[in-house]
C-alpha positions as CSV (number, residue, x, y, z in Angstrom):
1,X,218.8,39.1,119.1
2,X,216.4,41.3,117.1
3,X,213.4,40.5,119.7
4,X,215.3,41.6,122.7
5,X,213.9,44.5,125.2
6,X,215.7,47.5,124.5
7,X,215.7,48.7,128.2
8,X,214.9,47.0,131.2
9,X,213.6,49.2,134.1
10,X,214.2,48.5,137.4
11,X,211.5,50.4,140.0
12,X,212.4,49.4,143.5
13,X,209.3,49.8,145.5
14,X,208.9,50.8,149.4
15,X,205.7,52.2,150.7
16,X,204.9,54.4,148.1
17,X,201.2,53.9,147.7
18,X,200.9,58.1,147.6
19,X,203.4,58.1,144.4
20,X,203.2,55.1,142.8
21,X,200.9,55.5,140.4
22,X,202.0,58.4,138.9
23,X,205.4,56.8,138.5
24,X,204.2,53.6,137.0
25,X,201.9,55.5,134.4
26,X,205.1,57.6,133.2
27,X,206.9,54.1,132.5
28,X,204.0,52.4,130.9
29,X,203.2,55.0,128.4
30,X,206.7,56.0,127.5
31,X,207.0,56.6,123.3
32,X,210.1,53.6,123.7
33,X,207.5,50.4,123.8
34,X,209.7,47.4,123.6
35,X,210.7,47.3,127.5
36,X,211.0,45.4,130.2
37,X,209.6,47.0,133.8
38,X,211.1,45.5,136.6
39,X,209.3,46.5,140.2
40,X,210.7,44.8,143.5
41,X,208.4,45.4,146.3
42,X,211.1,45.4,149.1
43,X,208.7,44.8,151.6
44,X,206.3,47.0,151.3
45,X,203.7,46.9,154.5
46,X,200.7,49.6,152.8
47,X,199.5,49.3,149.8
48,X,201.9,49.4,147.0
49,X,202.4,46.0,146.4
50,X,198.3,46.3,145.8
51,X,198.7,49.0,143.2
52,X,201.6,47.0,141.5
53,X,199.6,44.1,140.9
54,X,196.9,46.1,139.2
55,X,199.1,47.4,136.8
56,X,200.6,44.1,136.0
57,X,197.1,43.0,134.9
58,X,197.3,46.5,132.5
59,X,200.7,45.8,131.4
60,X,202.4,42.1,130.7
61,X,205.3,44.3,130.3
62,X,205.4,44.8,134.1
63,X,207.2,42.2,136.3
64,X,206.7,42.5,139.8
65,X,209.5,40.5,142.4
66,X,208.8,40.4,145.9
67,X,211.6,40.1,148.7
68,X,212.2,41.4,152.6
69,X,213.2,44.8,153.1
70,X,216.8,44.8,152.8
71,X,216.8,48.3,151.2
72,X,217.0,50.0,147.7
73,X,220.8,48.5,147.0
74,X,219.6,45.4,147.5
75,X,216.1,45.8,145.7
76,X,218.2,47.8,142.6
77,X,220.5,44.5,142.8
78,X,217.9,41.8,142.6
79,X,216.3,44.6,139.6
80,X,219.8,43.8,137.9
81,X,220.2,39.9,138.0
82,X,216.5,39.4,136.6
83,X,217.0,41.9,133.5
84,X,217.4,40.8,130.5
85,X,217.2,44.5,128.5
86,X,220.0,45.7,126.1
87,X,220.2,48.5,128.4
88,X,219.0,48.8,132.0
89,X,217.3,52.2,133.5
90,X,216.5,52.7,137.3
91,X,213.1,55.1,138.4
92,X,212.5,55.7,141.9
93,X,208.6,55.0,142.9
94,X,208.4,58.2,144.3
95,X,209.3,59.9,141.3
96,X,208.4,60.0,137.4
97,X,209.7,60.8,134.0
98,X,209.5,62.3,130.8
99,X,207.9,60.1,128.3
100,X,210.0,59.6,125.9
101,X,213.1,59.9,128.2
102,X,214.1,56.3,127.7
103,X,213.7,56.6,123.6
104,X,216.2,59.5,123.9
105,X,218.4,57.5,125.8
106,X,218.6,54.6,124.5
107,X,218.8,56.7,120.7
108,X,222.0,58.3,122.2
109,X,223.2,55.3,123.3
110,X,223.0,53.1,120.6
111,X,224.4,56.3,118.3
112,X,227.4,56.8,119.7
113,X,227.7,53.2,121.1
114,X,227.8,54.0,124.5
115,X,228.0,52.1,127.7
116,X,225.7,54.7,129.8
117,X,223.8,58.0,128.7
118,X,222.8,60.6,131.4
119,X,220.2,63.3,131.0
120,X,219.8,66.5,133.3
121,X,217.0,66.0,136.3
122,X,214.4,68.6,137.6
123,X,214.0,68.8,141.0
124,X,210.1,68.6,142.6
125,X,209.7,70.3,145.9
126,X,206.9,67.8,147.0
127,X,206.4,70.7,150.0
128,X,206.6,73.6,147.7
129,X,205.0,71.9,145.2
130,X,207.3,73.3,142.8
131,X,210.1,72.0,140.1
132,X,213.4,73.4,139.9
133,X,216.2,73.3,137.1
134,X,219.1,75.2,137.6
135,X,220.7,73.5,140.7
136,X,224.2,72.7,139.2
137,X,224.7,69.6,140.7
138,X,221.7,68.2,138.4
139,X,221.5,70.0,135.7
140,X,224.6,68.5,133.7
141,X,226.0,72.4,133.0
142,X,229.2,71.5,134.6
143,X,229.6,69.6,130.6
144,X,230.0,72.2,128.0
145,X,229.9,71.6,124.9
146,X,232.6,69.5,124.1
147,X,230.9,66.7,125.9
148,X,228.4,66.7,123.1
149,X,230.5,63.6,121.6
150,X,231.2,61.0,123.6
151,X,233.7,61.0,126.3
152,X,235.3,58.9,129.2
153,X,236.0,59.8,133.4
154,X,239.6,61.4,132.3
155,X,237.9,64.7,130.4
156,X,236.0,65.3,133.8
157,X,238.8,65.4,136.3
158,X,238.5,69.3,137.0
159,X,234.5,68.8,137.5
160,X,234.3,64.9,138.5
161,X,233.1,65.5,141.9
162,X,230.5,67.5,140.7
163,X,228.4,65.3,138.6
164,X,225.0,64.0,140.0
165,X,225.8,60.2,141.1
166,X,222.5,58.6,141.1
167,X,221.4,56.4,138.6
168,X,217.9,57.1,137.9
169,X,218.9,59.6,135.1
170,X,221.1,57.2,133.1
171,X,221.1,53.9,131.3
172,X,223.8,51.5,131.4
173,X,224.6,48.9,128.7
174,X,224.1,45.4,130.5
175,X,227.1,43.9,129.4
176,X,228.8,47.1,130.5
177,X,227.4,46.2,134.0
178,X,228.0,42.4,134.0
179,X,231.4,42.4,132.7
180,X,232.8,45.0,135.2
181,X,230.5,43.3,137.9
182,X,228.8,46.7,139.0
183,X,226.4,46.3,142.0
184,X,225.1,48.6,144.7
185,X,226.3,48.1,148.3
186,X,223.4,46.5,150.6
187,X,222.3,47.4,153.9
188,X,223.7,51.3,153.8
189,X,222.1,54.1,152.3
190,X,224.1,56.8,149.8
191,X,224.4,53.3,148.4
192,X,224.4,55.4,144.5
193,X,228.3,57.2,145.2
194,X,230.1,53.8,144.7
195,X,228.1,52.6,141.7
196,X,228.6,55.7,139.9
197,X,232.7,55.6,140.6
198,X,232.7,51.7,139.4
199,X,230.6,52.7,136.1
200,X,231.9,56.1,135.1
201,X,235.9,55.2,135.8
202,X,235.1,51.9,133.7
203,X,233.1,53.3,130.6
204,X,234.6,53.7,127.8
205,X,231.9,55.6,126.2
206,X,229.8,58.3,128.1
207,X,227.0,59.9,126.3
208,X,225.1,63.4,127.0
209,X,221.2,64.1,126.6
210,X,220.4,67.9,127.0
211,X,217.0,67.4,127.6
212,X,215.2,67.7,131.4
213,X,213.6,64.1,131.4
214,X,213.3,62.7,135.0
215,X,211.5,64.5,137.7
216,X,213.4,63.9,141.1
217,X,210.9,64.3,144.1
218,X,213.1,65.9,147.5
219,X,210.8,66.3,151.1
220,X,208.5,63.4,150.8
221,X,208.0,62.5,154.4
222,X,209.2,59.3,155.3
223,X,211.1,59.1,153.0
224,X,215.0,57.2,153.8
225,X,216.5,60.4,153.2
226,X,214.4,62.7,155.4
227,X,215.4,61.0,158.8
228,X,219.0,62.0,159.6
229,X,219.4,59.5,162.4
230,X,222.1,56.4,162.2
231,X,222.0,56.0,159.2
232,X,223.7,58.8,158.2
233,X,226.6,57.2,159.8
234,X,226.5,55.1,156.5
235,X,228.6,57.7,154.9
236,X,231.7,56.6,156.3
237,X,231.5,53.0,155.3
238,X,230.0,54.4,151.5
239,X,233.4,56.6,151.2
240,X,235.7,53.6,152.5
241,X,233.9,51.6,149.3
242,X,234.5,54.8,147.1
243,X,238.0,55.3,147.9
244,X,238.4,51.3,147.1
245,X,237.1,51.7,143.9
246,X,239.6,54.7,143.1
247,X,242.4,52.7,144.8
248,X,241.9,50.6,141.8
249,X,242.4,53.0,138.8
250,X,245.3,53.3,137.5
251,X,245.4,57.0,137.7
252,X,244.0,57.1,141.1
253,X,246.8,59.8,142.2
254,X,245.5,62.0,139.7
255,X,242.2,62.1,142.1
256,X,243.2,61.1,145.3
257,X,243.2,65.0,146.4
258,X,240.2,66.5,145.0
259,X,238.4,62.9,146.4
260,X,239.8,63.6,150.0
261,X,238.4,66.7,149.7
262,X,235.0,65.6,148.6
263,X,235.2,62.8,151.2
264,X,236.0,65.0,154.2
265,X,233.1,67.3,152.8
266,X,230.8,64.5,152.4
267,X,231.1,63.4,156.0
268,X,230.5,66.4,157.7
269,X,227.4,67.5,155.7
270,X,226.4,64.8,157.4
271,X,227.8,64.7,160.6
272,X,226.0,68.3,160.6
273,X,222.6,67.0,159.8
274,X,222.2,64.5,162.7
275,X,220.9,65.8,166.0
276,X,222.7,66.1,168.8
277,X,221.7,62.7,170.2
278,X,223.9,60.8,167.6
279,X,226.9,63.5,167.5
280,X,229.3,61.8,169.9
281,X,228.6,58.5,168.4
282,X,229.3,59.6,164.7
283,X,232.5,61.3,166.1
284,X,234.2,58.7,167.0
285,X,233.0,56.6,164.1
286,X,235.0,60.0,162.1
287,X,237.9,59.7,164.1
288,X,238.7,56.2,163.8
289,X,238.1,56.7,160.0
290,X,240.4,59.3,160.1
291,X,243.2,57.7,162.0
292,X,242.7,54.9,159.0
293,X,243.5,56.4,156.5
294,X,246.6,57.6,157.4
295,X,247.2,60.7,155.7
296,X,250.5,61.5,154.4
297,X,252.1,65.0,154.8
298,X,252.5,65.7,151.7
299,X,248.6,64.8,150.8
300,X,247.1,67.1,154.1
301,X,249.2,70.0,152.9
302,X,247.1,70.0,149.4
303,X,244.0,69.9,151.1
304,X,242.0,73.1,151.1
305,X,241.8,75.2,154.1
306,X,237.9,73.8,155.3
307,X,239.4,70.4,155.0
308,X,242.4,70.9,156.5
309,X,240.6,72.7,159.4
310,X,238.0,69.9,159.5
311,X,240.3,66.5,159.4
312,X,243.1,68.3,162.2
313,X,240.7,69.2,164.4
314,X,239.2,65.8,164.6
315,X,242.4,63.9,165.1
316,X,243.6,67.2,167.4
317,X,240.1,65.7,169.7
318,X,240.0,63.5,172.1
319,X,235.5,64.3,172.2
320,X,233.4,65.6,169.9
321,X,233.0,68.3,172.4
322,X,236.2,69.5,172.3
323,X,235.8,69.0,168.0
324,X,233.1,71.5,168.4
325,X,234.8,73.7,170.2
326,X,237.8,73.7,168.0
327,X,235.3,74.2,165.1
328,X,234.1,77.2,166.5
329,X,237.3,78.7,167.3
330,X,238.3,78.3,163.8
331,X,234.9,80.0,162.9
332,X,235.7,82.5,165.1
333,X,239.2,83.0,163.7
334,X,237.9,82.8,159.7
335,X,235.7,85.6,161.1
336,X,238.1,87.6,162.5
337,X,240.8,87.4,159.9
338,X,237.3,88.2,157.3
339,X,236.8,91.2,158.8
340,X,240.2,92.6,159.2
341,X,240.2,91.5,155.4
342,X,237.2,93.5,154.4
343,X,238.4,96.5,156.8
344,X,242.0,96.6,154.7
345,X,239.8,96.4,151.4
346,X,238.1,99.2,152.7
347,X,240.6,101.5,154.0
348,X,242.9,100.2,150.5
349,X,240.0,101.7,148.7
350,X,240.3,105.1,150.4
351,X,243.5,105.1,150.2
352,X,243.2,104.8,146.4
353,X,240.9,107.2,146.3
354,X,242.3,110.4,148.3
355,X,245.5,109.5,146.1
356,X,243.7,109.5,143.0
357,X,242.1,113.1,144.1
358,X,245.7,114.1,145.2
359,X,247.0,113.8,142.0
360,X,243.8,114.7,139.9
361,X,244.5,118.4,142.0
362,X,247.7,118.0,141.1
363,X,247.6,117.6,137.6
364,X,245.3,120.7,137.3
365,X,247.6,122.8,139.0
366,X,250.1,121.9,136.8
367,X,248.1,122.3,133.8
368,X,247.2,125.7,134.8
369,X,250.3,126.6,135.6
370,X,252.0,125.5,131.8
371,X,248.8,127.2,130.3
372,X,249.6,130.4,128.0
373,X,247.0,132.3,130.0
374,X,248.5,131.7,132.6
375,X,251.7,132.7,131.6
376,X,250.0,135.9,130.0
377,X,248.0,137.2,133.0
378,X,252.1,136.6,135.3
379,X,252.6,140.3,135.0
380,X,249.3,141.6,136.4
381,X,249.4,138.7,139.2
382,X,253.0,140.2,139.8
383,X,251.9,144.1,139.6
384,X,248.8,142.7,142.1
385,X,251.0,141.4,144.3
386,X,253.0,145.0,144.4
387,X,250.1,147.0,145.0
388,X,248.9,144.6,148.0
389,X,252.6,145.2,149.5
390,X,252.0,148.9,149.5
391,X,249.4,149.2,151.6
């Protein structure tokens, strides 16, 4: 047991030729040596599968597995079944990480004998050129400092839809990942949401690294991501797997709200990235979801307001036209009642004010008029006043 790999990482690999490299040089020289770099070249039609195979003759370490391009659930998958690491660590190609990012890890991890460790991620602009740390959504602040031991789902219920759900900046143990039979839908995209629900609700140990190690590349053209077409219409199957995965906790209730919110939210971002040419298609995709689910009373009256808004207008729609219209009525409306709002602030405020100087005057008077000087100088006022009624 000694002699086995302390990490297996699993690099799924799609026409990446630009970005490969840079990726595969972070893995190879990383201060952690005894690991096991898994590559699956889904397909790839330029010249990645090239630049792998170069690197394998570098590094026996490297083990490249070639399939058809069924996508980076499937590719992450087939990573998965041929690992044979203590603990397993995904790296896009078209990123790259700190180098000793998967020492720190797998430190923590073996430490406080945990079944996965995440680490904060910086965010490369590959337009901009440009890294960024403080977007909240990666950069772990939404865990203080109690989460500096280790910790399950059930401390994170206030923030649990806020934490970053890819993989790429964690390690899982294996066993962890056998035994509760984690795997990455196939075929969809924003295929990372329902592996993070089935890992985090099922760990019984979750582990923090402070440290900035894995450098996330956004706008890379061609990229999956960047083309909001069809796809996109992937999130509605991704959040009927999600919400199957809650259904399945025993304290799924405690969730079900704040997840219906995050769903309905999901969605939309979505719904508002495609272009109009797949709108009325992903509408009625919404809809039928939304009839589906069957939302109770009770559950749409502890909704917030934007959800509430967004899931009774679409089943209040017979056409995404009229959905849109509705939305914009309700814009119209939150604009309205906004600006009445910030006129009452305002005129409140005045209000306040003029009363405040009302009773500032008032209180001088009245000071004056209990002053002994005051009171000393009544008799000439008084003989004044006589002398004015004479003439």
């Amino acid at each position: 047991m000694d002699d086995q790999v302390n990490v297996s990482i699993i690099v799924p690999v799609y026409n990446v030729e630009k970005y490969l490299e840079k990726c595969l040089e972070s893995i190879i020289n990383q201060t952690l040596k005894n690991l096991e770099i898994i590559c699956v070249n889904d397909g790839s039609t330029d010249n990645s599968l090239q630049i792998l195979e170069d690197y394998a003759k570098k590094d026996q370490r490297i083990k490249i597995i070639n399939k058809k391009n069924r996508g980076s659930g499937a590719a992450k998958n087939t990573g998965m079944k041929n690992a044979s690491g203590e603990y397993i660590g995904f790296v896009d190609s078209d990123d790259w990480v700190d180098l000793a990012m998967f020492e720190k890890l797998y430190d923590r991890a073996k430490s406080q004998k945990s079944d996965m460790v995440m680490c904060p991620i910086y965010i490369y602009d590959n337009v901009n050129q440009g890294s960024e740390y403080d977007l909240s959504y990666f950069n772990l602040d939404c865990f203080n400092e109690d989460f500096d031991d280790a910790f399950d789902y059930t401390k994170t219920k206030e923030f649990f839809f806020k934490i970053s759900v890819t993989p790429t900046n964690k390690i899982y143990r294996t066993k962890f990942l056998h035994d509760i039979c984690a795997k990455f839908p196939e075929g969809l995209i924003f295929e990372d949401n329902p592996f993070f629900y089935k890992t985090f609700l099922n760990a019984r140990n979750v582990s923090l690294i402070r440290d900035f190690l894995y450098f996330y590349r956004v706008n890379r053209s061609n990229s999956v991501m960047s083309k909001a077409d069809k796809k996109y219409f992937d999130v509605v199957k991704i959040q009927n797997i999600s919400r199957t995965i809650f259904l399945s906790d025993p304290k799924f209730n405690e969730f079900k709200v704040d997840l219906l919110n995050y769903q309905i939210g999901s969605i939309f971002n979505r719904y508002e990235q495609v272009s109009e040419d797949y709108k009325k298609e992903f509408f009625e995709l919404i809809k039928t979801d939304f009839h589906n689910i069957k939302l109770e009373n009770y559950e749409f009256e502890q909704l917030n307001q934007a959800r509430k808004n967004k899931y009774q207008n679409v089943i209040n729609s017979s056409s995404y036209r009229e959905f849109e219209l509705l939305e914009k009525i309700k814009s119209l409306e939150s604009t309205y009642h906004n600006d009445l709002r910030i006129h009452k602030q305002i005129l409140d405020k005045q209000k306040q004010d003029y009363e405040k100087l009302l009773e500032s005057k008032e209180q001088i008077i009245s000071e004056i008029n209990s002053s002994n000087s005051w009171k000393l100088t009544k008799p000439l006022r008084n003989l004044g006043k006589s002398l004015k009624s004479l003439r």
